[in-house]
N, C-alpha and C positions, 0 to 999 in steps of 0.2 A: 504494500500500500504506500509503503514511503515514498517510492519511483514515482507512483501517480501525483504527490504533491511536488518532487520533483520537474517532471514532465511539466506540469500548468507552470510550475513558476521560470521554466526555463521560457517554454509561450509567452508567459506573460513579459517576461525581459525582452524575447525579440520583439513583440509586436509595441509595444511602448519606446523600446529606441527604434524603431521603422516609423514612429509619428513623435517623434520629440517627447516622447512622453514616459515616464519610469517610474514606477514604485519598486526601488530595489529596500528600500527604508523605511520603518513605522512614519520617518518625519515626511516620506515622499506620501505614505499612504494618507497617513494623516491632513496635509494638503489638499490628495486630489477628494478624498470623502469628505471631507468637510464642506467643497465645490458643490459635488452630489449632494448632499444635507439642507445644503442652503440653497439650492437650485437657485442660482443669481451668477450666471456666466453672461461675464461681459464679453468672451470674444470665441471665437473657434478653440481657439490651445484650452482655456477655461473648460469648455466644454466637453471637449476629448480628457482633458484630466480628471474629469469627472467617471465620464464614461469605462477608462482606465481604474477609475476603482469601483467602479459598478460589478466590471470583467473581474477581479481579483476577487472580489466578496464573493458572486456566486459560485466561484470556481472555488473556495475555499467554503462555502457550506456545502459544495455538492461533494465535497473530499473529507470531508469531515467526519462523518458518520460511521468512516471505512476505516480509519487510522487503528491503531494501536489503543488497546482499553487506557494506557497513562495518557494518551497525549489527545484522544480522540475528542468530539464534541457533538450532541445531539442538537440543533439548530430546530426551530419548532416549523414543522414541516410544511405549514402557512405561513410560514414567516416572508417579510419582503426585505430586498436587500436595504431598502432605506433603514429599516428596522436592525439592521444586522451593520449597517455602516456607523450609526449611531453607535452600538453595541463595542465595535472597533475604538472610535472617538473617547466613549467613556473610558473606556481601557487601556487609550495611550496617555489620559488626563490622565489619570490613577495611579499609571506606570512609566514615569516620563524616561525612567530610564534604560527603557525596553527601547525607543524611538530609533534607537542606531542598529535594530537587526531589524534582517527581511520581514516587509512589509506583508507578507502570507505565513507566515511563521506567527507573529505577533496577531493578525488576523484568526486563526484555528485558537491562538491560546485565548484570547477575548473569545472567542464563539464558550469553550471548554468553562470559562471561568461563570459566565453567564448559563451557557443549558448544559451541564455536564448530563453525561447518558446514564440512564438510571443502572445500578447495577457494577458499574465501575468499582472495583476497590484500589482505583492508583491513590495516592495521595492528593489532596486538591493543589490548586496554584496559590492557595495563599498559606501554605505548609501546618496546616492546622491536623496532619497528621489522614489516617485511610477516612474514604468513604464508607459511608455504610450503607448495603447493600438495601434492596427495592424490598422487601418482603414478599413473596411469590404468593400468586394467587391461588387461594385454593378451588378445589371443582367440585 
């Protein structure tokens, strides 16, 4: 599963330097979601920076799900990416000092820290020790 966040974030570097446009960094991510958030582009580049993290968020809740029970993140399945860009935002407010790693990396750990997947016993992200598990339903 790793290769597949891999694989998007390597897409995601071409197709962002093939339009001026890169979220290699929470502080690039950070940027162009905020654009998306605020929907108030003044010009094309504005616009496509936005777009650029529109591409990032959904490509990182649709990876999300699949990852590794420590690092994975259950994103609520109607959720929209404004919702989940915001969710980003808060998370690099929070975390200022995450801002200098990959902008998809920082993106799944915001998803994780927000909807972790019920049933996980990794430790959470704010190191308060395992999760506990969902209690299974009985029939």
């Amino acid at each position: 599963m790793r290769v597949y966040i891999i694989v998007a974030s390597l897409v995601l570097l071409i197709i962002g330097k093939a339009s001026a446009t890169v979220v290699d960094k929470g502080t690039d991510a950070q940027k162009s979601c905020e654009l998306l958030v605020q929907n108030s582009f003044r010009n094309q580049d504005e616009a496509r920076s936005a777009g650029v993290c529109e591409g990032m968020i959904e490509t990182a809740m649709l990876f999300s799900p699949n990852l590794p029970a420590d690092v994975r993140a259950c994103p609520p399945a109607q959720g929209s990416t404004l919702q989940s860009a915001k969710v980003l935002l808060r998370y690099l407010d929070n975390n200022p000092d995450r801002a200098s790693e990959p902008g998809i990396t920082v993106a799944i750990e915001a998803f994780r820290d927000a909807w972790p997947c019920r049933g996980d016993d990794a430790e959470s992200s704010t190191g308060t020790g395992p999760k506990k598990r969902a209690p299974k339903k009985s029939k």
